[in-house]
VOBA-1610 file (N, C-alpha, C; in pm, whole numbers, padded with zeros to 5 digits, always signed):
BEGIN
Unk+00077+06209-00205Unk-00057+06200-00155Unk-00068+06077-00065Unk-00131+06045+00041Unk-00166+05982+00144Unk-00277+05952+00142Unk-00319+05826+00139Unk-00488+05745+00158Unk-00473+05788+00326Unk-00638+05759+00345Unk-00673+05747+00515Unk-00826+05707+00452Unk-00807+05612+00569Unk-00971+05532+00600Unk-01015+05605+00691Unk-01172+05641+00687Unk-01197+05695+00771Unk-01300+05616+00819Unk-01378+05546+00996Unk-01502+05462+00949Unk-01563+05535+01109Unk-01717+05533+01038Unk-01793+05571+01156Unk-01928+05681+01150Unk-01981+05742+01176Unk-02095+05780+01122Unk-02089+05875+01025Unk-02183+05939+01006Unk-02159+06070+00902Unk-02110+06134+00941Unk-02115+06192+01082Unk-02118+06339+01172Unk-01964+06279+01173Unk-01908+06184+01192Unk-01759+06102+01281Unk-01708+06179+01139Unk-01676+06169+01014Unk-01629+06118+00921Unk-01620+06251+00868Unk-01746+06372+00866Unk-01716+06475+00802Unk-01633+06565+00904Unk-01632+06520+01085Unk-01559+06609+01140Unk-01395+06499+01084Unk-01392+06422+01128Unk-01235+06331+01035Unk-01212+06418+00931Unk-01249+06449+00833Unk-01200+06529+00734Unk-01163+06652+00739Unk-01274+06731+00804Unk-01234+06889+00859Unk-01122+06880+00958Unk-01106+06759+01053Unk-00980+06800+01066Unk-00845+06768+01012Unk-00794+06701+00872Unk-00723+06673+00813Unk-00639+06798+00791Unk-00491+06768+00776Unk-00445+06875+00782Unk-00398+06884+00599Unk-00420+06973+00551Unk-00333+06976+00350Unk-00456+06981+00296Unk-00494+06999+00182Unk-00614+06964+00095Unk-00647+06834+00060Unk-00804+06831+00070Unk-00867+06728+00024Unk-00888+06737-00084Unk-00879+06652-00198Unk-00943+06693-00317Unk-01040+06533-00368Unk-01019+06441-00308Unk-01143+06347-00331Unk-01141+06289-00196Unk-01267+06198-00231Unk-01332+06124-00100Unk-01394+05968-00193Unk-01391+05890-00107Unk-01501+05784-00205Unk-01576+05755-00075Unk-01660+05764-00108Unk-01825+05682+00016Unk-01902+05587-00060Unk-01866+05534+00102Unk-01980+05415+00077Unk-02134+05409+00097Unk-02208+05413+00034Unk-02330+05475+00086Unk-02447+05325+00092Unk-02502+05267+00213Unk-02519+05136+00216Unk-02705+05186+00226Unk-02763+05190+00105Unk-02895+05216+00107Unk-02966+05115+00184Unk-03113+05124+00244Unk-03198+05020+00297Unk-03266+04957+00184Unk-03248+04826+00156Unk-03348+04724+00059Unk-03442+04704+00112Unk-03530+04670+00043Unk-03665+04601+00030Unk-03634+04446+00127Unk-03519+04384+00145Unk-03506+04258+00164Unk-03440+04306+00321Unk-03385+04406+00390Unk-03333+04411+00516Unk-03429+04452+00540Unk-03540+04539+00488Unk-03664+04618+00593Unk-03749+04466+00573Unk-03752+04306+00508Unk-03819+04230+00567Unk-03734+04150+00684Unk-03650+04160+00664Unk-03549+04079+00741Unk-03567+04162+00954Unk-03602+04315+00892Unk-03623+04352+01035Unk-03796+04349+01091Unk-03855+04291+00955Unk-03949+04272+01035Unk-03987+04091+01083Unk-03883+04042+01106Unk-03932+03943+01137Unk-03877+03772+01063Unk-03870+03835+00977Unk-03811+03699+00836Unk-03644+03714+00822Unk-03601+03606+00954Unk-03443+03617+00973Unk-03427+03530+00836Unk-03421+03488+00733Unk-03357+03447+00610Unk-03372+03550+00493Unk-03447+03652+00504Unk-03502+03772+00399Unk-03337+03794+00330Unk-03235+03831+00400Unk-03146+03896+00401Unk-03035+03823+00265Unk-03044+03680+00285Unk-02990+03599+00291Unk-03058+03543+00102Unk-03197+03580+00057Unk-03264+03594-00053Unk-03181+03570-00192Unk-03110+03665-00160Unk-03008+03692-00287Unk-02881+03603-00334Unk-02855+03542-00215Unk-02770+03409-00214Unk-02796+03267-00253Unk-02994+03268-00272Unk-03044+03177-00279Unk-03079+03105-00435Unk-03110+02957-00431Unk-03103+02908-00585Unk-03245+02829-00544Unk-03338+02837-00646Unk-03527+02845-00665Unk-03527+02723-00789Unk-03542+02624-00728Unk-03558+02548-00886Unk-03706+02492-00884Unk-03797+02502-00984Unk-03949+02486-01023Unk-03946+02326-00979Unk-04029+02283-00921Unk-04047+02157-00906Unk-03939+02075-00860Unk-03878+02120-00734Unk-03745+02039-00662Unk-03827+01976-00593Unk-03739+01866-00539Unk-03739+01764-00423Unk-03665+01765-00351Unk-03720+01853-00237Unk-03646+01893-00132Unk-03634+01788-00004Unk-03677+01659-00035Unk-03733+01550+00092Unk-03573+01503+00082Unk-03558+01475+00207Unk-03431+01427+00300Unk-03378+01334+00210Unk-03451+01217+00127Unk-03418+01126+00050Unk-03349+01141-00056Unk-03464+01269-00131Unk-03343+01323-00249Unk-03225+01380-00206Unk-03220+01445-00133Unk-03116+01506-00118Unk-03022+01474-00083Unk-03030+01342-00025Unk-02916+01215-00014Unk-02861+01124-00090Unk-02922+01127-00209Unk-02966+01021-00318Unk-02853+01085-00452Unk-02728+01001-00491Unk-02663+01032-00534Unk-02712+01066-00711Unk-02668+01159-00743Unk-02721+01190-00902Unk-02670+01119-01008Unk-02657+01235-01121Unk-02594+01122-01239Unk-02464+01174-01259Unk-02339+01139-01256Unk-02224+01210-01228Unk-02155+01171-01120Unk-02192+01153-01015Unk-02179+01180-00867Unk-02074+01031-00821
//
């Protein structure tokens, strides 16, 4: 048996297969749904995307000072 990548739209990918020559008997897809966080990201909020990467701490000090200001450890 032989892997093949196939990449490119739906229409690209199901004619890629029909023309494969031997039987297919699996496929794996990637199927890249639209979030809640790219439909804000296209409207406007270039960091939306980026959300999920992010760390939220209650009552930080985000001023230039702290954030320069060596901790306890450091």
């Amino acid at each position: 048996m032989k892997a093949h990548v196939l990449k490119g739209s739906k229409q690209e990918i199901a004619e890629g297969v029909a023309r494969m020559n031997g039987e297919v008997r699996e496929a794996i897809v990637f199927v890249e749904e639209p979030s809640e966080k790219k439909l804000q990201a296209a409207e406007g909020n270039m960091f939306a995307e980026m959300e999920s990467h992010t760390v939220n701490v209650k009552d930080a000090d985000d001023s230039r000072e702290s954030i320069y200001r060596r901790t306890d450890g450091e």
